[in-house]
N, C-alpha and C positions, 0 to 999 in steps of 0.2 A: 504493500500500500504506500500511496504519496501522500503525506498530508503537509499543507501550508497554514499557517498563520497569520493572517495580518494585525498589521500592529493596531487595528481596531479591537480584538479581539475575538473574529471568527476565524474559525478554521472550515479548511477545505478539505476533504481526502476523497482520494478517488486511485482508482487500480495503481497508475504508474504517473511518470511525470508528461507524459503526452496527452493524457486523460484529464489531466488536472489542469493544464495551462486555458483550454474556455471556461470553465465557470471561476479562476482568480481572476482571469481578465472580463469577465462579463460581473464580478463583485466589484473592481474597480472601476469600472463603466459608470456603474451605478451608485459607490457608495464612494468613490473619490476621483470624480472627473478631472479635480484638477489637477492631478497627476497627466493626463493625456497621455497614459501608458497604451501604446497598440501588442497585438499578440504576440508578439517580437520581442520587445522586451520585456514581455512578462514571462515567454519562452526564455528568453538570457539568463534573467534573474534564477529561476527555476534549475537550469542546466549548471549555473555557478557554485548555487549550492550543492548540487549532486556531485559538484569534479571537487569541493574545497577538500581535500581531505589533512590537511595542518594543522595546527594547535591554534587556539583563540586568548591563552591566556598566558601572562608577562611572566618570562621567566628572572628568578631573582636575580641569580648568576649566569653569564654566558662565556662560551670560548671569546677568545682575543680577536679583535675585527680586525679583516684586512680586506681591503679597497684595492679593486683590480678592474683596469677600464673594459668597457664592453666589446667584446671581440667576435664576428662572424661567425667563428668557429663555435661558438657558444649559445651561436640563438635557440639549440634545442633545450637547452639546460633551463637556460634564461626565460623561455616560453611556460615551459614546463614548470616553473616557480610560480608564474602568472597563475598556471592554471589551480595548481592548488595549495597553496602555502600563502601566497603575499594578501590576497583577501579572504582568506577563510573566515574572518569575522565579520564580512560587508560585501555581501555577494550582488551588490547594487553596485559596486565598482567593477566587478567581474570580467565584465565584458568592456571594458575599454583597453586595456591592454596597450595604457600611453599613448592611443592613438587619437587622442582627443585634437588636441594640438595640430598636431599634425594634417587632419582634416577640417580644420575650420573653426574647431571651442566651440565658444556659442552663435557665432555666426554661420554654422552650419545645422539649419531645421533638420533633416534628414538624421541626426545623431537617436542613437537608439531604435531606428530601424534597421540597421543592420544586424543579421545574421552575428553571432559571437566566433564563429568558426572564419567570416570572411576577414575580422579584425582584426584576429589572430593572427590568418595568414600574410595581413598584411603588414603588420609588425614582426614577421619572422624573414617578408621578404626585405625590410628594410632593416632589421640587424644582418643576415645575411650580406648583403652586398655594402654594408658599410654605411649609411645611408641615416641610420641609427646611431650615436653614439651616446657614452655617458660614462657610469661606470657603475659597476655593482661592489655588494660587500658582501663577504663570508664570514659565518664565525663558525671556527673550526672550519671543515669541511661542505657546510650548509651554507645553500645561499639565505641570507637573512635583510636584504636593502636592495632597493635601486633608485638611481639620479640619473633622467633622461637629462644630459646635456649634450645638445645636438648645435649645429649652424642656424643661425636665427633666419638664414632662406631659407627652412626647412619649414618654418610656422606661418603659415598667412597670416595670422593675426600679427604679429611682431614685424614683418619686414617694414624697413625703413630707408633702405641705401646702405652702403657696405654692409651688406646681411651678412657675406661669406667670409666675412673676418670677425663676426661677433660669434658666441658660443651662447647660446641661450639655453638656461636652467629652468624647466620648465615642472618639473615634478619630482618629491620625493616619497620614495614610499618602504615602507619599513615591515617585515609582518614581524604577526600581533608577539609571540614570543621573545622579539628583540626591542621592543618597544620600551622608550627610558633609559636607555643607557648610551646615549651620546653617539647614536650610530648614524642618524642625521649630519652630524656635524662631521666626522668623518668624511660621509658622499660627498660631502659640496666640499672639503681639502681637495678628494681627488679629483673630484671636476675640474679643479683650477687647475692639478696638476696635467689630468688629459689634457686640456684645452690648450695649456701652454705648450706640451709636447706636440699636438697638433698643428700647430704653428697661428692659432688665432691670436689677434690684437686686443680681446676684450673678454669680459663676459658678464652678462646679463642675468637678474633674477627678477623675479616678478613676487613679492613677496605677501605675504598676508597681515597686516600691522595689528590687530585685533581679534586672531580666529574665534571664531565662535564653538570651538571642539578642535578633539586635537585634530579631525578626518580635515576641518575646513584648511588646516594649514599643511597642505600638501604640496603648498609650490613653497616652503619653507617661511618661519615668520622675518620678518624686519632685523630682529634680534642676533640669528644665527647671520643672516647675510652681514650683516656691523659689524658682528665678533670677529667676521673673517678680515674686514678690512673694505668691505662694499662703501659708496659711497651714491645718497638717494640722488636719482640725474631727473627724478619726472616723481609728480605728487598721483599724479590722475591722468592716469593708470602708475600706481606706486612701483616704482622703477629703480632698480639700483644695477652697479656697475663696477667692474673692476677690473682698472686697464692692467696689463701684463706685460 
């Protein structure tokens, strides 16, 4: 049996998760239109949960982080984190697989009708061929972080002129077991240090100055980009920078 929960308090079960996905979405239809959830990604959400198979809760102590940039050879690993360890406790992030960005943020309506499998694919074809950059962290042997930081021509929201000399940080994300213990701040050192090896002139964060949850400060807050040495270049849209 599949059963769902909404955070109103009904639950749904029905045989399996293919059987389940019209009446969550004919309950959201009706009991939270303003979600304007289509079957898509109530199929997303539903399928994220089924692949999460991670841990949801902070571990006290962890192995020693080390920060290693994102490499081609790696997108299967890498993908494979996505799918079940980095949101196992928010299967509403599930299906972006850092491709948000990359497709338009919110200037792209069409977000969340995609398939989760084409997302995928298409963030494995762009760590593949290089296209993708950033860096990931391990503790121990586990992948445990990642910091998309890619060429700011890679973002349509962000280009501006010399896009392919900025390095734009656009996400950090951490699962839930390594969460707390300075693994954030780590990502964005070796961002700067990819970046610099990369041969770019800058780079960019987009920061959160007030998150409202720790989920909301995903492009990192105000705070950690300062620590590093960022300096703000734009109030609105809150922008900081750090020449190299």
């Amino acid at each position: 049996m599949r059963a769902f929960t909404c955070g109103c308090g009904v639950e749904i079960t029905e045989a399996d998760t293919d059987t389940v996905v019209d009446p969550v979405h004919r309950h959201f239809t009706e009991a939270h239109p303003e979600y304007g959830l289509t079957p898509v990604a109530v199929r997303n959400y539903l399928e994220a949960e089924d692949r999460a198979t991670g841990g949801t809760e902070r571990l006290e102590t962890i192995d020693p982080i080390r920060i290693v940039p994102v490499e081609p050879a790696a997108a299967d690993e890498i993908l494979s984190f996505f799918d079940h360890e980095l949101f196992a406790d928010n299967p509403a992030w599930g299906s972006c697989y850092c491709m948000f960005y990359f497709l338009g943020g919110a200037g792209n309506h069409d977000w969340g009708n995609q398939p989760w499998q084409d997302v995928r694919r298409a963030q494995h074809d762009r760590i593949s061929t290089g296209r993708t950059t950033g860096v990931v962290a391990y503790s121990g042997d586990r992948l445990a972080g990642w910091c998309n930081a890619t060429s700011r021509a890679e973002f349509p929201g962000h280009r501006q002129g010399g896009d392919e000399r900025v390095c734009s940080v656009v996400c950090f994300a951490v699962a839930p077991p390594y969460r707390g213990h300075g693994v954030a701040r780590l990502l964005l050192d070796g961002a700067v240090a990819m970046a610099r090896d990369h041969g770019f002139d800058a780079v960019e964060g987009y920061p959160v100055r007030d998150p409202s949850s720790p989920q909301a400060a995903y492009h990192g807050t105000l705070d950690l980009f300062q620590g590093q040495g960022f300096r703000i270049t734009s109030e609105d849209p809150l922008t900081v920078r750090l020449d190299l």
